[in-house]
N, C-alpha and C positions, 0 to 999 in steps of 0.2 A: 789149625783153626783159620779160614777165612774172615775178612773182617772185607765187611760191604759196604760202600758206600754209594749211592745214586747220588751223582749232583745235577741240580736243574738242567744243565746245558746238556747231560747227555740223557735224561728224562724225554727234554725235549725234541732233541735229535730224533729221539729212536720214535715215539709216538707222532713227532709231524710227519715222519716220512712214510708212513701207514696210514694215516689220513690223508696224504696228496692221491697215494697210491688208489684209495675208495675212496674219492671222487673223481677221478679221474683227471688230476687238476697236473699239468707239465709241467713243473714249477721245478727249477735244481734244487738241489738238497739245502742249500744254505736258506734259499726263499721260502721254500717250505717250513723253516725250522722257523725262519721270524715269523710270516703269516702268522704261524700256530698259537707263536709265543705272544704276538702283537691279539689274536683272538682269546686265547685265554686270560690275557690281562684284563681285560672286556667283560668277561663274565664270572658266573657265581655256582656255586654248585650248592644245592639247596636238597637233600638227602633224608629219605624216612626208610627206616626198617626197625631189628631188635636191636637190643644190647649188644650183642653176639658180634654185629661187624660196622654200628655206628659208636666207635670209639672216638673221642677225643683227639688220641696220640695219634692214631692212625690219620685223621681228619687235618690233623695242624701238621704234621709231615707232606699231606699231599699240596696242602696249601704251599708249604714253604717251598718243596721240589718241582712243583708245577706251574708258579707264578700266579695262579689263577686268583682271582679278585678277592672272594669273599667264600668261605666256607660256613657252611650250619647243618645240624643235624638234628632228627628226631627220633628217640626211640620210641616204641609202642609193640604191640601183641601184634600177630601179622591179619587176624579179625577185625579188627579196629581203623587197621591201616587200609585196609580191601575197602571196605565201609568208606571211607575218608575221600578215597581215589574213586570210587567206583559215583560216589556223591556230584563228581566236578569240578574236584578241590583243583589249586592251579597255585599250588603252595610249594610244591618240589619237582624237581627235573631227575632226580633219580629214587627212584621205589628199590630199596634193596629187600627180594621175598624171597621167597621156597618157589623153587621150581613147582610141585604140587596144586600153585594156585596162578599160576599162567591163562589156564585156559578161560576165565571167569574175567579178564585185564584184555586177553586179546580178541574176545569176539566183542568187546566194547572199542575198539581201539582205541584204550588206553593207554598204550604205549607204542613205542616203534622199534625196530630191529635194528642192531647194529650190525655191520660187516666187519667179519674177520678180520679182512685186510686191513683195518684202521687199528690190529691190536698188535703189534710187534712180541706182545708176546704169547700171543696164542699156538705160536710154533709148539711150545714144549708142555702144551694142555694132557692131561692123564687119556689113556684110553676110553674109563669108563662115560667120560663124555665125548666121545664120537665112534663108538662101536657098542652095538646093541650085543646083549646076552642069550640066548636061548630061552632062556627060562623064564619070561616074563612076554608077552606084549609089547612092540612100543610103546605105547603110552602109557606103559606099565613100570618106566624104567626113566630114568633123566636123561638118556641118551634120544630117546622120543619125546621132550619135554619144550626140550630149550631153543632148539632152530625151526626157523622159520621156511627153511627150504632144503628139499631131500639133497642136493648139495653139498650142502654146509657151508655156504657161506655165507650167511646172517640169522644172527643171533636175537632172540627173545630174551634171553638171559644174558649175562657175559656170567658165568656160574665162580664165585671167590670164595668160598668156606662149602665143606661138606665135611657129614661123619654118618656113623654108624650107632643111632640109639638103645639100651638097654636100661636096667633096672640099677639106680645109686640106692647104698644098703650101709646100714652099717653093719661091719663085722663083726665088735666086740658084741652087740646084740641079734644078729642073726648069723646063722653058718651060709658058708657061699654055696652050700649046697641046697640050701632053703631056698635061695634068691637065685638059684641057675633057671627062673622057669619064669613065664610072663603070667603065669597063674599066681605067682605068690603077693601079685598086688593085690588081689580076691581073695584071698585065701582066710577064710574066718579067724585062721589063731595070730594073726595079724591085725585084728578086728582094729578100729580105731589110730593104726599108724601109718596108716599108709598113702602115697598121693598118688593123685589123676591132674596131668595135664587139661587146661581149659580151653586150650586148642580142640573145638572137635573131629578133627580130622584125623587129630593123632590116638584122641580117647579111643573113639572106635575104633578102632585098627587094633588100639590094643584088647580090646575087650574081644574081639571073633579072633586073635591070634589066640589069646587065653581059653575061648570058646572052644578051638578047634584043639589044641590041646588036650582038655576036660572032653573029650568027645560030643560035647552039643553041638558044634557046626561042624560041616566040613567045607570050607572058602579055601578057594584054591590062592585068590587073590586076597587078603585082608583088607589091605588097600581101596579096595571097588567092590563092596560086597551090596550084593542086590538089595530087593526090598523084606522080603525072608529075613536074609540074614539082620537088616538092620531091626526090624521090629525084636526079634530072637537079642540080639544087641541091646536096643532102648530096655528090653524086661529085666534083664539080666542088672546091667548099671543101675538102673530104678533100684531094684529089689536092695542091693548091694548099698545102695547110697542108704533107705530108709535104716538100713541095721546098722549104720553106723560105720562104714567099715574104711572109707576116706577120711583122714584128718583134716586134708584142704583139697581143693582145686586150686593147683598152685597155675601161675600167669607170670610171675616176676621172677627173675632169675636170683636176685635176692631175699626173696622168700623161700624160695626152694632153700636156696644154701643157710639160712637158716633155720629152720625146720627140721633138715638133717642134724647141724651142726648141735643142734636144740636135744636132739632126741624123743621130738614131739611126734616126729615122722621117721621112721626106723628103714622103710624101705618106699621109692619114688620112680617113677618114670622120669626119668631123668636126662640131663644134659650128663656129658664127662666132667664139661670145665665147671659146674657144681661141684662134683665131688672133689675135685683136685682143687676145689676154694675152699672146703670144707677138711681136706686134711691141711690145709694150709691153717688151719686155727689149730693145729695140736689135737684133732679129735680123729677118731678112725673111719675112715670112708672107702667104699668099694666099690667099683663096676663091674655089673653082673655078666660071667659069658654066659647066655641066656641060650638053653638047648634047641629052642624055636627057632632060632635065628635073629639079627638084629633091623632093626628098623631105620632106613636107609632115606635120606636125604640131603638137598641142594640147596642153599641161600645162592643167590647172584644177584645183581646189577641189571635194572631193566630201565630202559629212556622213555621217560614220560611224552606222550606225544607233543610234539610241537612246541616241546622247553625254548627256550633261544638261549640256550646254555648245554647243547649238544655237545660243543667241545670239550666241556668240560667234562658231562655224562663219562665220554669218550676216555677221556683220559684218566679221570679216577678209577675205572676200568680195570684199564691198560693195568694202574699202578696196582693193584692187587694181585697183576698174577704176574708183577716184576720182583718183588721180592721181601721186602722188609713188612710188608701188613700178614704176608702168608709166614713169617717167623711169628709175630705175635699172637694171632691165632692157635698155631701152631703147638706154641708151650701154653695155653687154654686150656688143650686138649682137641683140637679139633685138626682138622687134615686140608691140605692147600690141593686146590685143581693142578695145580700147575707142578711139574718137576724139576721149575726154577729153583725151585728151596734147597733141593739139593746140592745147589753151588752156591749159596750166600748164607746155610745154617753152620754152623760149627756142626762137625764131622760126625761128634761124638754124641751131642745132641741130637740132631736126624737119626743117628744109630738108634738113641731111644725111641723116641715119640716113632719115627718108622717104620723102623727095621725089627722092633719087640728083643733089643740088645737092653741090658742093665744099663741103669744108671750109675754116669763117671762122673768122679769129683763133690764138691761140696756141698750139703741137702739144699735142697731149693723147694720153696711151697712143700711141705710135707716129702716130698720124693729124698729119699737120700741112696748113697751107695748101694750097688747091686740090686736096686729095687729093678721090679720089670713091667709099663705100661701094661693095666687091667686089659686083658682080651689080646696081649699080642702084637704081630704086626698088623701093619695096614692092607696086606696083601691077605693076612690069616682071617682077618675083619671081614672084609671085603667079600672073601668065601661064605660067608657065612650070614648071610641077607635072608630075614624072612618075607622083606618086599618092600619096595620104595613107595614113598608117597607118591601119590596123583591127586588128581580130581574126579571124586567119584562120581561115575554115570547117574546116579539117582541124589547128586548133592542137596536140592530143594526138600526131598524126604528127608534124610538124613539129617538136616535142619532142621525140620520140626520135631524130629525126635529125639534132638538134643535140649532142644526147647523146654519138651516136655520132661528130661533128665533135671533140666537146671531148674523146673518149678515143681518135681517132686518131693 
């Protein structure tokens, strides 16, 4: 077992000498390092995103590793938050979102791009954010999301949590064989237990994945389906809302886990780290491998334009994909960009959560002995993508026909 510790002075070592380095500033390494540290004692990092990656722990670690002045954070839905920013607000220097909603922040230039060079640890960043797939588009894919320049060297995002979503079930009330399908959110003999995300981006997506399944659409793309397919969409969720067949439009991450844990709601569109809070109560929760494929995306780190607290932007950053916030996450349920974790997780733990190896040693949250991470590895996951979020080409429709979902 490695045991990790970052202390301030080499926190700051490594991140001033990647910001001398992007801006081009001559400075030796020891000048760099005070500059940095004499800069971040100056300023505040003032942070909005979800639950998901504005934690506390994480928050009051970067604070304490990085000297930096004053830390605060906001959670909120990432609708709300778009809303917030997109308004004028001039209340945070870092917007922590989903790749998916970049394009709507930077033809406003609401934000600015960070360069690489200022990340020291972007060296050991995953493949899937900087090489495209076949099988999708760029901008079909967060490899076409996040930079700012064919390059690559500045970043719209610094991207720090990503997963692969499917259906949270319970077992003892449903078989995994019922829940292997993005249909069985709809599916009437489920009538009254079932949730939909309030996110619209994700609702529809899942509704023309479900669609195309059922054979009523064929979208090649879930993610960006035209104006057809949305109306075909808007009818379909309509019809399904007035029968009854959603128990919530869940928003809260603690609603979700209760609802499950409740048994109000039997099967959900769902996060992992729900379900893995939910067998953490002593109750039985599952994550669906869903035969469609799973629904694929990126929260990061984006710099609010013209904060005067860039350094800081910069370096909370940095500290995400150095190492102890991607372990936190991590045993969440969720997966780090970066293949830093590899060398600061305990062996046997990365064996689980990664590699789809049993669980060694003593239960933790619900997980005990020889259990094996729902769906596998991260590589077996990974294969199995029915398509990443974006920002669909017809978003403004799409909008009003969610409008009209939420007042039928």
């Amino acid at each position: 077992m490695r045991n990790y510790h970052l202390s301030r002075r080499r926190f700051l070592q490594g991140t001033a000498a990647g910001l001398s380095v992007a801006a081009g500033v001559p400075l030796a390494p020891w000048g760099a390092q005070q500059a940095f540290a004499a800069s971040l004692a100056e300023q505040e990092l003032r942070t909005v995103g979800l639950s998901v990656t504005v934690q506390e722990r994480i928050l009051n670690e970067f604070k304490e590793k990085s000297g930096v002045k004053a830390v605060s954070g906001k959670a909120d839905i990432f609708p709300n938050t778009q809303t917030e920013l997109l308004s004028g607000s001039t209340a945070y220097d870092c917007w922590e979102t989903i790749g998916e909603r970049l394009p709507a922040v930077i033809a406003t230039e609401k934000i600015q791009a960070i360069p690489t060079a200022s990340l020291k640890n972007w060296a050991n960043i995953r493949d899937t954010f900087t090489k495209g797939s076949d099988k999708w588009d760029k901008k079909a894919q967060i490899v076409g999301q996040i930079w700012k320049d064919e390059a690559q060297t500045e970043l719209w995002m610094v991207p720090t949590v990503y997963n692969y979503d499917s259906i949270g079930y319970r077992p003892d009330l449903v078989s995994a064989e019922e829940a292997s399908t993005w249909t069985a959110l709809f599916d009437p003999k489920f009538k009254g237990k079932t949730g939909l995300n309030v996110d619209p981006l994700i609702a529809f997506g899942q509704a023309v994945l479900a669609m195309n399944a059922l054979g009523l659409l064929n979208v090649p793309n879930p993610g960006n389906p035209d104006k057809a397919a949305i109306d075909e969409a808007s009818k379909f969720l309509i019809a399904k809302k007035k029968d009854g067949q959603f128990r919530a439009l869940w928003g809260d991450f603690g609603e979700l886990v209760n609802l499950l844990a409740s048994g109000e709601m039997i099967l959900a569109d769902a996060w992992q780290p729900a379900v893995m809070a939910v067998k953490a109560q002593g109750v039985q929760c599952s994550y669906a491998t869903v035969k469609e494929g799973y629904r694929a995306w990126t929260i990061g780190n984006s710099a609010i334009a013209g904060t005067p607290n860039l350094d800081a932007v910069v370096a909370y950053s940095d500290y995400w994909l150095s190492g102890p916030p991607a372990i936190t996450v991590s045993e969440q349920g969720y997966y780090s960009p970066t293949t830093n974790i590899k060398d600061v997780m305990p062996a046997d733990k990365y064996a689980f959560w990664y590699e789809g190896k049993p669980w060694v040693g003593a239960p933790d949250r619900g997980i005990k002995e020889g259990d094996l991470r729902d769906g596998g590895s991260l590589e077996t996951r990974a294969a199995s993508v029915a398509y990443w979020h974006q920002w669909p080409d017809e978003y403004d429709y799409l909008m009003q026909k969610w409008d009209e979902f939420l007042s039928a």
